[in-house]
N, CA, C and O of each residue as an XYZ file, in Angstrom:
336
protein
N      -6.069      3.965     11.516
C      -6.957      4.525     10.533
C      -8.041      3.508     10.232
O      -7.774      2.322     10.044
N      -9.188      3.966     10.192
C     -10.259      2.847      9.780
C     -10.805      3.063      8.235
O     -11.238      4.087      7.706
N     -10.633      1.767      7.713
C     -11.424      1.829      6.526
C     -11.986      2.361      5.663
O     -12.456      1.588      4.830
N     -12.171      3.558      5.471
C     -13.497      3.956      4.517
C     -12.542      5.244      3.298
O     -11.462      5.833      3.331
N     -13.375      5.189      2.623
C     -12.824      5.849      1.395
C     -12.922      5.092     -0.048
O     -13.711      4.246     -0.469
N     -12.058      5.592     -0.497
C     -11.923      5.003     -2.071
C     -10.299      3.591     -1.837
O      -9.315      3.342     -1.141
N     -10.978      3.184     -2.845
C      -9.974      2.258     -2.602
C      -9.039      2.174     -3.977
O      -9.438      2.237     -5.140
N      -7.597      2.006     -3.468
C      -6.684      2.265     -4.306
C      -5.713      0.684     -4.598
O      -5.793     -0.151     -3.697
N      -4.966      0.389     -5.661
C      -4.666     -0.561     -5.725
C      -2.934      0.013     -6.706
O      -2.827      0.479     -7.840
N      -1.856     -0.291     -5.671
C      -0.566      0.493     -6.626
C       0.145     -0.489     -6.736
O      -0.114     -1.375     -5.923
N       0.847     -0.663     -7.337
C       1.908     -1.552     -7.950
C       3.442     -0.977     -7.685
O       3.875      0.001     -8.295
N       4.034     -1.545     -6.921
C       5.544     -1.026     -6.468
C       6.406     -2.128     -6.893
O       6.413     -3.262     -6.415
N       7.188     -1.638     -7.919
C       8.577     -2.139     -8.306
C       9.446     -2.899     -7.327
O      10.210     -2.178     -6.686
N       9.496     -4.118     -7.085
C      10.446     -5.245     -5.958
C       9.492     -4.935     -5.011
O       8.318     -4.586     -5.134
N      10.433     -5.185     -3.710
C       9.781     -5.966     -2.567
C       9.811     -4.705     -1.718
O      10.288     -3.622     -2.058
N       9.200     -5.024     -0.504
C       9.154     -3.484      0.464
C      10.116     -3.895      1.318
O      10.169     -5.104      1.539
N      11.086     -2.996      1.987
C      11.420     -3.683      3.133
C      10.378     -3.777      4.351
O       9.184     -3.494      4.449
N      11.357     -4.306      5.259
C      10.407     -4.842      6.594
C      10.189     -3.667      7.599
O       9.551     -3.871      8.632
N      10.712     -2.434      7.306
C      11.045     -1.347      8.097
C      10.014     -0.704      7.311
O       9.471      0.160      8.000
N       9.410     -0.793      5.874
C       8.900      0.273      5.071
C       7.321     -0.889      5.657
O       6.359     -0.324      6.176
N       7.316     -1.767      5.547
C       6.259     -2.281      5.508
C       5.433     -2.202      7.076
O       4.227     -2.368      7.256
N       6.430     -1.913      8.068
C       6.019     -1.776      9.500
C       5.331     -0.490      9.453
O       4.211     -0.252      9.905
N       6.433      0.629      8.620
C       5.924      2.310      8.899
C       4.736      2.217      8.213
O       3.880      2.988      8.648
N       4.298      1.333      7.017
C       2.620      1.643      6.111
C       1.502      0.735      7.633
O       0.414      1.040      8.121
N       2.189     -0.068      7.837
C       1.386     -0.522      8.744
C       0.980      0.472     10.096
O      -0.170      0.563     10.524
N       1.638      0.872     10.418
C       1.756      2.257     11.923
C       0.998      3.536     10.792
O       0.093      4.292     11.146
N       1.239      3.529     10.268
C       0.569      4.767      9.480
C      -0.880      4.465      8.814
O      -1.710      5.255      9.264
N      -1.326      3.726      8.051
C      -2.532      2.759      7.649
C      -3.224      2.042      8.609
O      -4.386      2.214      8.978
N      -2.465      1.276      8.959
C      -3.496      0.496      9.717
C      -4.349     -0.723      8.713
O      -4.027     -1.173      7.613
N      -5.410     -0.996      9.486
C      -6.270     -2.110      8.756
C      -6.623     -1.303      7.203
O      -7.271     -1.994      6.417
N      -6.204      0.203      6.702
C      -6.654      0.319      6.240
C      -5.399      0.289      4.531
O      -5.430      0.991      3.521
N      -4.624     -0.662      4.873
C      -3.892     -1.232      3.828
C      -3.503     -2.103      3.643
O      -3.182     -2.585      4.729
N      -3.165     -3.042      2.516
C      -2.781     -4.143      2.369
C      -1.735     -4.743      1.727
O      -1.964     -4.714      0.517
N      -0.386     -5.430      2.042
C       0.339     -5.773      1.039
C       0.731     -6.897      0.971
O       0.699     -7.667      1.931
N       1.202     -7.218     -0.258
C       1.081     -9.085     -0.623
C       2.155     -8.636     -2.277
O       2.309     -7.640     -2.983
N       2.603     -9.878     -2.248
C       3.910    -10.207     -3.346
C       2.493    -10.165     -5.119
O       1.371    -10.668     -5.045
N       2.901     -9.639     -6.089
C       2.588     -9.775     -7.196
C       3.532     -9.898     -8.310
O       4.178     -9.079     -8.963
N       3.430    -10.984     -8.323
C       5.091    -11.449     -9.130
C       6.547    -11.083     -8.488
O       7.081    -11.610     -7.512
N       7.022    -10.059     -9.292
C       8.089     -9.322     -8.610
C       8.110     -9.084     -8.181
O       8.955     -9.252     -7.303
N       6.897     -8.092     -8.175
C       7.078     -6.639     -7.551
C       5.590     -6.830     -5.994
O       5.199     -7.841     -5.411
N       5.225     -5.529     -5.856
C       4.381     -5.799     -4.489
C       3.253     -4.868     -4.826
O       3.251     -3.756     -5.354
N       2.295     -5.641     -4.372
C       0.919     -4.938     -4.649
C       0.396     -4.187     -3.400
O       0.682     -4.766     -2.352
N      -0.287     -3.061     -3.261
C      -0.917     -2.584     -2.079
C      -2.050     -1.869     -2.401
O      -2.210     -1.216     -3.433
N      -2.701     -1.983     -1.649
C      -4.269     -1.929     -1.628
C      -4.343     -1.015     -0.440
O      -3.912     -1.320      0.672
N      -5.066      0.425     -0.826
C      -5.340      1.463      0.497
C      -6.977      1.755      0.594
O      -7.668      2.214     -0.316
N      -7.211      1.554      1.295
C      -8.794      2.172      1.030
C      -9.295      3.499      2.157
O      -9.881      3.356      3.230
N      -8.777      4.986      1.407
C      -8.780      6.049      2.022
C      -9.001      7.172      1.302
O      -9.377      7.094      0.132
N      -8.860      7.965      1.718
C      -9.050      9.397      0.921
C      -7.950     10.106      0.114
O      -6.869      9.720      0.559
N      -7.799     10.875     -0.766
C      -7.158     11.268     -1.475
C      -5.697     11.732     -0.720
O      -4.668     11.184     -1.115
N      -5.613     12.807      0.433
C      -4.833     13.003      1.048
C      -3.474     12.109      1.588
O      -2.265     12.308      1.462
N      -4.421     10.821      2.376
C      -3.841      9.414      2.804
C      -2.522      9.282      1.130
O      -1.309      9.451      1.000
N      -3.869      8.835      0.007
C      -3.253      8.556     -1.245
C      -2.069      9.065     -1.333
O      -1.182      8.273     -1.649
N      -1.784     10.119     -1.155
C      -0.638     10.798     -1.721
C       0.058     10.620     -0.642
O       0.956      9.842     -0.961
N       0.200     11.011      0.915
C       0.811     10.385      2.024
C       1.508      9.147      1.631
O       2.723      9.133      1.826
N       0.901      8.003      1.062
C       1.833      6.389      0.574
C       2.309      6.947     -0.200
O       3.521      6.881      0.006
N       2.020      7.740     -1.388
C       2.664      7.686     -2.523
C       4.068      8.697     -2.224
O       5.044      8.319     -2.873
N       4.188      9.290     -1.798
C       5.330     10.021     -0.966
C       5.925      9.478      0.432
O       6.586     10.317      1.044
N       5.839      8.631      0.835
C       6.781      7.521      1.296
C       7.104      6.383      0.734
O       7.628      5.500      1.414
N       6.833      6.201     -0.667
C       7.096      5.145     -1.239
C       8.834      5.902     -1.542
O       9.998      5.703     -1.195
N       7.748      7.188     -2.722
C       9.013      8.214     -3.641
C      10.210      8.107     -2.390
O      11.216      7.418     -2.557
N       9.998      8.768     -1.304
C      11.285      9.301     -0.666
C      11.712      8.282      0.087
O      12.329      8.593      1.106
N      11.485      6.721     -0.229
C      12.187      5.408      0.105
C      12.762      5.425     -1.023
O      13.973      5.546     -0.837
N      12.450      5.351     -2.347
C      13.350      5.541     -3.424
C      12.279      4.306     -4.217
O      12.798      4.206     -5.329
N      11.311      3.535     -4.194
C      10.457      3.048     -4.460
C       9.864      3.534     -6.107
O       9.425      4.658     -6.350
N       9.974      2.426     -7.106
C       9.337      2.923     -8.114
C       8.055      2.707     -8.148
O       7.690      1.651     -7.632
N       6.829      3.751     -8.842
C       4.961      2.931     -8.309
C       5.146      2.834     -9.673
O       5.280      3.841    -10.367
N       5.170      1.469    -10.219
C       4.626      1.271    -11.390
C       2.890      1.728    -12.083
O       2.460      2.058    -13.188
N       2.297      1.510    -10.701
C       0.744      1.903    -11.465
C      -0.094      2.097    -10.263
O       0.309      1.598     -9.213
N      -1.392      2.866    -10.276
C      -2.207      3.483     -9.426
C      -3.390      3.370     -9.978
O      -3.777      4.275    -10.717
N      -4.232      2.196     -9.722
C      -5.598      2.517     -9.757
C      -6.523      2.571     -8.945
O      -6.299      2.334     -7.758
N      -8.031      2.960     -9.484
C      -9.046      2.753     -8.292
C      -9.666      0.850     -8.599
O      -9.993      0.167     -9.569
N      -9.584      0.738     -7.631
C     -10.389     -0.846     -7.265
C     -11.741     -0.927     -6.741
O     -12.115      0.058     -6.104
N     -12.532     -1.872     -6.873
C     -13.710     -2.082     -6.571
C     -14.237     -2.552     -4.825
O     -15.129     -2.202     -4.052
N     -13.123     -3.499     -4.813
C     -13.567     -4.257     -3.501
C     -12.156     -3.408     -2.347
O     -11.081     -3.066     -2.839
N     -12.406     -3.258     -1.207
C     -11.570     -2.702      0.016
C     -10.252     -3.859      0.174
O     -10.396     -4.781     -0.629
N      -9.269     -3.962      0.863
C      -8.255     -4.735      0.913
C      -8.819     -5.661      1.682
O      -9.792     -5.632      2.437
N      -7.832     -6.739      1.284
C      -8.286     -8.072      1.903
C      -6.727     -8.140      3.281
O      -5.541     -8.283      2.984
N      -7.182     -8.016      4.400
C      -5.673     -8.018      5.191
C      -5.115     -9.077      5.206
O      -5.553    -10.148      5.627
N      -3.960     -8.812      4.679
C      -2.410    -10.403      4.424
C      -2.334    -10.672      5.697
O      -1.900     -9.677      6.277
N      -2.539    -11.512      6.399
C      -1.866    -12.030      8.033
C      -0.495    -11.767      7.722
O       0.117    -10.799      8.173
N       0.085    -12.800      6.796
C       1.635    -12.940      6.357
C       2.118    -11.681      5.335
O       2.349    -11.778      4.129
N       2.188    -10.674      6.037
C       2.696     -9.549      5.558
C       3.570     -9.338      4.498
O       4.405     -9.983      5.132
N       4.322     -8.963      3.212
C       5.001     -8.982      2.735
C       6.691     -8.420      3.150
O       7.013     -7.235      3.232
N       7.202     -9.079      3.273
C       8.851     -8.391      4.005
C      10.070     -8.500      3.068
O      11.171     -8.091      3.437
């Protein structure tokens, strides 16, 4: 998926696994980002509404709590060191 859209910034309760973080990666592409925020894990999508809800329903049916969903200003910055 390439880049463009609105950009989203969610907040997920603990850590992702390494299996959840491979499937956002195969599914996203460059066009998401995730990195540790305290506890919990931050991700950054920059796509269209559809996409939006696509993460947000593989988070839910991993069992994943989204603490919060906003819109952000700047596009994701890609983590080399992935969150696992």
């Amino acid at each position: 998926m390439t880049p463009s859209g609105t950009c989203y910034r969610l907040v997920v309760a603990g850590r992702l696994s390494h299996l959840l973080v491979d499937t956002i990666d195969a599914r996203f592409g460059a066009a998401a980002s995730i990195r540790p925020s305290g506890s919990d894990t931050a991700v950054q999508l920059v796509a269209d509404q559809p996409s939006l809800r696509a993460l947000l329903t593989l988070l839910w049916d991993v069992g994943h709590e989204v603490v919060a969903v906003t819109a952000c200003t700047a596009g994701p910055e890609r983590n080399e060191s992935r969150s696992r």
